[in-house]
N, C-alpha and C positions, 0 to 999 in steps of 0.2 A: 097110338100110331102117329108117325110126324109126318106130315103132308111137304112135299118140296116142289117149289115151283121153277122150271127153268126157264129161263126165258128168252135166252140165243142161243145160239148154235154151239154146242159143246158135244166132246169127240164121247159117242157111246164110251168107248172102252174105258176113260176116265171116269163115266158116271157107275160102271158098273158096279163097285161096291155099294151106292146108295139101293143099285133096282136090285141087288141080293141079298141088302137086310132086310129080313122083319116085319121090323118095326118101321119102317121107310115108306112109303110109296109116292113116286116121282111123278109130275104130269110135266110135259113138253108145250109148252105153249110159246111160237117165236114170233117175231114181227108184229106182234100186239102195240097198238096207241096206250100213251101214258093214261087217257080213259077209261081203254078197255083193263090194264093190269089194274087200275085204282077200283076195277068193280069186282075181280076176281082174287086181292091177292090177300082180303079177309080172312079164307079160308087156308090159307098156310101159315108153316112155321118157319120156311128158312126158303131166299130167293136165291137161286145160283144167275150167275151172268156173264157175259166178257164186257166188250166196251159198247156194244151196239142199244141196250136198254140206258136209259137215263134213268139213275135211282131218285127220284126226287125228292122235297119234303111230303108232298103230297100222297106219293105212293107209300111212303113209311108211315107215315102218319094214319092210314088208311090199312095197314098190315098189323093189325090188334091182336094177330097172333102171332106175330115175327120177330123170331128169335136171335137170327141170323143172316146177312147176306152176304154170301162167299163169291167172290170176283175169281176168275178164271183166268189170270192172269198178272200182273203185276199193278200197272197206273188205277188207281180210284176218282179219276179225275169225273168221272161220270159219275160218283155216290156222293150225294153229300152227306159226309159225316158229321160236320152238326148236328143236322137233325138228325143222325142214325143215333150218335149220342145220347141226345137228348128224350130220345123215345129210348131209351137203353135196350136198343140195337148193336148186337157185335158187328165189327164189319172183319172179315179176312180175306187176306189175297194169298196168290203163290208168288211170292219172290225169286225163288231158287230153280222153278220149272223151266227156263227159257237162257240161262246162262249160256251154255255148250250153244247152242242155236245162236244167239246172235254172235258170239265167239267165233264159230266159221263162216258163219254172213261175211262178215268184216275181215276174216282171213281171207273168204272167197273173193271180195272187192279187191284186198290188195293184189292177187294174182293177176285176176283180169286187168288191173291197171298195169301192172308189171309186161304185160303180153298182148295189150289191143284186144282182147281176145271178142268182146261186143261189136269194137268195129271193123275186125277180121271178120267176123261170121257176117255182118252186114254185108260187106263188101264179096264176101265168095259167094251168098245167098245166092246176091245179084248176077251173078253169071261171071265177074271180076276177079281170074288170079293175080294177084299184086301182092307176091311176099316181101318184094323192097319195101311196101309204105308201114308196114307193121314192123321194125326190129325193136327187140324188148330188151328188160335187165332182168339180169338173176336175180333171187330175192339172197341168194348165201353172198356171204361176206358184205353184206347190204348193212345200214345202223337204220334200228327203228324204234322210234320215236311214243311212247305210250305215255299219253296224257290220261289219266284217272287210273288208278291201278287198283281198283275192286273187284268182284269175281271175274268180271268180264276182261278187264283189261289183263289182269292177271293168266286166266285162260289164252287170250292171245300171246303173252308173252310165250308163254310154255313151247306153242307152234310156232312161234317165228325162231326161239333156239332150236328147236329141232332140224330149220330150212338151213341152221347154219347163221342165221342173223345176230347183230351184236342189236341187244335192246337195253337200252335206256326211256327212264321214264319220271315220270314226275307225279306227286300223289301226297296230298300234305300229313298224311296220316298212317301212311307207311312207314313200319321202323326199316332203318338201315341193315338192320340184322336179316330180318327174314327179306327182303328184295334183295341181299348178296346169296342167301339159298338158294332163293328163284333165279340167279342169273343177269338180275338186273340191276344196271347202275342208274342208281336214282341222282336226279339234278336238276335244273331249273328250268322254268317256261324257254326263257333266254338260248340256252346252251342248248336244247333240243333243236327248235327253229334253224340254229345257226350251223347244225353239225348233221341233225338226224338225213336219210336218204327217203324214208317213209316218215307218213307220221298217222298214227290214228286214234283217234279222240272217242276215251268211253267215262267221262265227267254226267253229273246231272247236267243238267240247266238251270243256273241261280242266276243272281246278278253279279258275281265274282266270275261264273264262267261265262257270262254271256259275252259273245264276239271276243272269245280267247285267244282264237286267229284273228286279227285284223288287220288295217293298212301296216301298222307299225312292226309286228311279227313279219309280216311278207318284206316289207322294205330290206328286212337282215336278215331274208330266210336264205338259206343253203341254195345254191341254182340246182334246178334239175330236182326239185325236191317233189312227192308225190302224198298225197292228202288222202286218207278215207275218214266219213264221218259216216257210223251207223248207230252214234248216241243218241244224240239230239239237235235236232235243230236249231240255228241260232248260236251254237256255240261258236263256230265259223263265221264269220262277215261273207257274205255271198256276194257283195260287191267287190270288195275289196279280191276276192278269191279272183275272181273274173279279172282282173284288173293283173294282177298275178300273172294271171293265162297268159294274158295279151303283151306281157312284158317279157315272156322268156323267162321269168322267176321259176313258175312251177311247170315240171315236165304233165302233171294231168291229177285229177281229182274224179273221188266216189263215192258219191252222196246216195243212203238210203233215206236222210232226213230231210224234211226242208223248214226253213222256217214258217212258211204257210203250209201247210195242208188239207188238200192234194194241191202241187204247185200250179199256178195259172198255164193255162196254154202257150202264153206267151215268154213263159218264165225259160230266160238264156241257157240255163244249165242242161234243158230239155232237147236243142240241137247242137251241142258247144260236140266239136269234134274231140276235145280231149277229157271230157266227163262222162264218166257211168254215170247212170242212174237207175235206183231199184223202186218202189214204191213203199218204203217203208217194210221190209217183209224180213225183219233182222229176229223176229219170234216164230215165223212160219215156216215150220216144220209140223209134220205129225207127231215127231216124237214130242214134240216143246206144246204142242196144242193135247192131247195126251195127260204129258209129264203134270202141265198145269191143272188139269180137269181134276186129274189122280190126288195132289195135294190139297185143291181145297175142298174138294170132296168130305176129304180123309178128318179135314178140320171142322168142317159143316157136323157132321156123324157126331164126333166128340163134341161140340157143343151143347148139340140138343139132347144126348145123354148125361149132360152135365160131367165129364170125363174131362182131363187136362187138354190145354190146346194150345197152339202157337199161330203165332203170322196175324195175330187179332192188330187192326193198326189205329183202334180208336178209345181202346179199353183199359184207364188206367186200373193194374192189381191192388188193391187200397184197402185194406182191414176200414168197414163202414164208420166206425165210433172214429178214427184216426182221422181218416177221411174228412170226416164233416169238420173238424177241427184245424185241417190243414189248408180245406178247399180257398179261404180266403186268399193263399199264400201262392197259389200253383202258377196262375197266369201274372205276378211277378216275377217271380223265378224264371220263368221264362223270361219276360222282357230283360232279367239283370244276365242269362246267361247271352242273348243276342246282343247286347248293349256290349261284355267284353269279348266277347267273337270278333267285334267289330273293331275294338280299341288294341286289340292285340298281332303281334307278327308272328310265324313259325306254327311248326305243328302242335295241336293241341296233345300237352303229356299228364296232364294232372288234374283235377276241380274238386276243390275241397267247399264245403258247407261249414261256416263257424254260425251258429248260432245264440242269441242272446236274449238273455230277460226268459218272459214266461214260454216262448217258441221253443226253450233247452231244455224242455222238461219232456217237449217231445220228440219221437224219433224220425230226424229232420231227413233220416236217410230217403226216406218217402217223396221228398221234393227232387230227389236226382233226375226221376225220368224228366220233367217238365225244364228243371234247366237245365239236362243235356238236350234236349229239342232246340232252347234256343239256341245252343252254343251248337252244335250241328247242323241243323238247319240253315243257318247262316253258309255252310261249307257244301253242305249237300243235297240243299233246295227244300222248300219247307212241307212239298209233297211225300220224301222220300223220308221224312221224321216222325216220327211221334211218340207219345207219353208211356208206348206198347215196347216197340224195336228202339228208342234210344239206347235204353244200358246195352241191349244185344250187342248196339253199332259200336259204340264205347269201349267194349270187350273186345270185339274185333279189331280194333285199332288200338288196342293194349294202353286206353285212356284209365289211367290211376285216381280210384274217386276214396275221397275220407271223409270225415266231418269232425268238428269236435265242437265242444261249449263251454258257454261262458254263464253263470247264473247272476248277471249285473249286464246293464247297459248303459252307455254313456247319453245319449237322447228319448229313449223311447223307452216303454215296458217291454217292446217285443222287436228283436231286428234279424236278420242276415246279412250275412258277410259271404258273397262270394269270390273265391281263388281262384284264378285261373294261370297256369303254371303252363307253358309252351316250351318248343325247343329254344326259343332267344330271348324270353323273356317273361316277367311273372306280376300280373295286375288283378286288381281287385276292386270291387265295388259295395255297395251297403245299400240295403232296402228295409224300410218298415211298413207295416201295415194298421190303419187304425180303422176301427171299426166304422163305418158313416163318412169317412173318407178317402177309404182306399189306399191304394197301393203307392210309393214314389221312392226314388233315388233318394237317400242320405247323405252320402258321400260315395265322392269317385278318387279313389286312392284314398289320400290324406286329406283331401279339400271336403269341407260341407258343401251340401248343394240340398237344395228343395224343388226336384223335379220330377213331374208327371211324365212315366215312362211313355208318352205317344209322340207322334208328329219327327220331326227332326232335329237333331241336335247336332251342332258343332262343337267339338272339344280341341281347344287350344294351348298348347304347351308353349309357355314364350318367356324372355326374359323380363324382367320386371322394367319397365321404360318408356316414361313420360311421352304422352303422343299414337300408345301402338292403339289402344281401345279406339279411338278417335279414327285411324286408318283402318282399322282393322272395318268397324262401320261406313265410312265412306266407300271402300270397296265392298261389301255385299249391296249396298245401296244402288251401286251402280249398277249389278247385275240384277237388280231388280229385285233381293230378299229381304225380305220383313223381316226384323227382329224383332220376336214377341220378349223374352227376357233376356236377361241378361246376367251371370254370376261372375263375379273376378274372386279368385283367391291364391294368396303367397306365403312362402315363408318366409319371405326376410323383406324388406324395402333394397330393390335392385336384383333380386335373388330369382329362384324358378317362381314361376305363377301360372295359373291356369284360370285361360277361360272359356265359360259355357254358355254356348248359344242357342238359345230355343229358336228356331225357323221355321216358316212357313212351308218353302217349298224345296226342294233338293237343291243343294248346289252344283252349279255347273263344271264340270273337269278345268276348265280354262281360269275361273274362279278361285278351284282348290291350289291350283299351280303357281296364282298370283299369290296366294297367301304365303304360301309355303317358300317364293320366292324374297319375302320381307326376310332381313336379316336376326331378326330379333326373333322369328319363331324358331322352335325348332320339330314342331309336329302339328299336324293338322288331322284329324281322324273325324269323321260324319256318321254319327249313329241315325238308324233308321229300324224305326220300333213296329213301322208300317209290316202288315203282315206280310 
């Protein structure tokens, strides 16, 4: 008999396959202190939850019999998965329960913004007919704007052709082929802002997407333009949006997200006459509270019968004996695939593994989950990655993976080579691993280098000419970065050259622009290995 502990509020109808097996039996316990679950969760096999429990070290560690903990819902921000890991703990969510739900959230915000309809109803509430201060726009023959095109944004596309809408959108991992099926012309941040009539944002939140929208997009945004954000917070500049308002740029905005949550009392967007506001409720629905219960339910079951399962987002699939053999290799792999994430432009199309020395004897296919994490994570926030759903995500975005070997190496007994092949361009880097020393960079491209994948690195593409090293340091000095090393290398005297900077702390945007504006460079790219 497997004992299951629940421990927030999850929809009956969801749990009922567990309280009709068997072999199951469920207890309800909600609103419990991380004390009280630490004294009771001994005695089970698998924790269900949403977001309101905080899965700790301490409560997993104290789950001696816990097999599983299935999240009810999407974010694991509340589990920590190291230690679920490391106690080898599955952990599973529902990803796919709540799509269609926040999809007409964000369809429903744009109507309401389309037609006052919040501050129409406010206003008749009140005893006030004034049909002149509310006239609205059609959504047909409108262009709307879709920034992340995954199931969600994809979903809204579908509705907004059906209003009659022309949608364009942007999505760096969408082929051209299948968004001309769905109806949508894909293009750039740029051309959106400048053209779209709506626009609605369904990206993660990384550091690529953070304040997507800001001063600089509003400055050349379309007048009359109208904003819904039910992705994420933060993605938007909330100042700058406001600033927007007040200019006549944007005809109005609606925000399910805020960058803080719950936004302060005083927070402007909360009486701004031309803002909706929802409280975050872009998954609440019954059928998406339901949907979600239903799915990890279904994956909880299959686990503890040891039966096949999906949506596991902490559990690399690894033949043991493989495994222990490769394990030295995994969190470089990583770091080499975030490092050309980072070096690279356009959409990711290809990532090959070359393998060298005694690493080619094994089968390297195994390290793809861990360097597609980095190389994704980088694009789709390092929440929404892991060692589990990488290939999934890879396959969905029709990324092309091979490997091949070499049984010789030119430095080391054992290295990688990883490809990374884009729509504009195709680079590559080298990693070896030594026993008692760890993990480091080889070579970037062509160039040697001897670098421990941590901290920040600057990589400079410039021509080869008496003087640049010298400025190149005088300005980071200025701005205040330490350079801890330093590598120069060229192919010719006068010719390309490249150099790598190991730094202390991030370089500043104002910084990166000074560089870039020296004649003699021609590229400037700042890797960050930072998780």
């Amino acid at each position: 008999m497997f004992n299951i502990l629940v421990s927030d509020p999850i929809s009956d109808f969801g749990l009922q396959q567990l309280m009709d097996a068997e072999d199951v039996e469920v207890t309800k316990a909600t609103g419990l202190s991380e004390e009280e679950l630490v004294a009771i969760i001994p005695a089970y096999d698998a924790l269900l939850v949403r977001s309101q429990t905080k899965v700790t070290r301490a409560l997993l560690e104290a789950g001696v019999r816990l097999q599983v903990v299935g999240r009810a819902g999407v974010g694991v921000d509340n589990i920590d998965l190291d230690a679920a890991t490391s106690w080898g703990i599955i952990v599973v969510n529902a990803p796919d329960g709540n799509t269609v739900t926040t999809c007409e959230h964000a369809f429903a915000m744009m109507m309401a913004l389309a037609r006052h309809i919040p501050q129409a109803y406010a206003k008749t509430a009140g005893g006030q007919w004034d049909r002149k201060a509310f006239l609205g726009v059609e959504l047909r023959n409108k262009t709307l704007g879709v920034l992340g095109l995954g199931r969600i944004g994809i979903e809204v596309a579908k509705r907004a052709a059906a209003f009659g809408m022309k949608v364009i959108g942007y999505d760096p991992f969408l082929l051209e082929e299948r968004a001309n099926k769905l109806g949508i012309r894909l293009t750039d941040v740029d051309t959106i802002v400048r053209t779209a009539d709506f626009i609605t944002v369904h990206t993660p939140l990384t550091e690529e997407t953070r304040h997507m929208l800001a001063k600089p997009q509003f400055d050349v945004m379309k007048r009359g333009m109208r904003i819904i954000n039910c992705a994420r917070g933060g993605i938007i500049d909330e100042t700058a949006l406001l600033e927007a308002l007040d200019k006549g740029i944007l005809a109005g905005a609606a925000f399910d997200v805020f960058e803080q949550e719950p936004p302060p009392p005083e927070h402007p967007f909360l009486n701004h006459p031309q803002i909706i506001v929802t409280p975050h409720l872009g998954a609440s629905t019954l059928e998406a509270q339901e949907n979600v219960a239903i799915d990890v339910s279904e994956q909880v079951i299959h686990i503890l019968r040891q039966e096949p399962f999906k949506n596991a987002v902490n559990m690399p699939l690894v033949p043991s004996e493989l495994f222990n053999r490769l394990q030295p290799w995994f969190a470089l792999c990583q770091q080499l695939g975030k490092s050309l994430a980072q070096m690279t432009d356009g959409a990711v199309r290809e990532v090959r593994i070359e393998s060298a020395g005694e690493l080619a004897e094994l089968d390297t296919s195994i390290l793809f989950p861990y360097v597609l994490k980095g190389v994704l994570s980088h694009h789709l926030g390092a929440g929404q990655v892991n060692v589990v759903n990488a290939m999934h995500l890879a396959k969905l975005r029709d990324i092309q993976l091979s490997v091949s070997k070499s049984m010789f190496s030119g430095t080391a007994s054992s290295e990688v080579t990883l490809v990374l092949k884009t729509t504009v361009e195709e680079r590559w880097v080298t990693g070896s691993y030594v026993p008692g020393v760890g993990g480091r960079l080889v070579r970037i491209g062509p160039y040697p280098v001897e670098l421990l994948p941590e901290g920040y690195v600057l990589i400079i593409s410039q021509q080869d000419k008496p003087g640049i090293i010298g400025r190149v340091g005088t300005l980071l000095g200025g701005s205040g970065i330490n350079i801890a090393t330093m590598q120069v290398g060229r192919n010719e005297v006068g010719g390309s050259a490249v150099m790598i900077l190991k730094i202390d702390k991030k370089t500043p945007e104002h910084t990166m622009e000074a560089l870039l504006a020296m004649p003699e460079i021609k590229r400037v790219r700042e890797i960050s290995f930072a998780e």
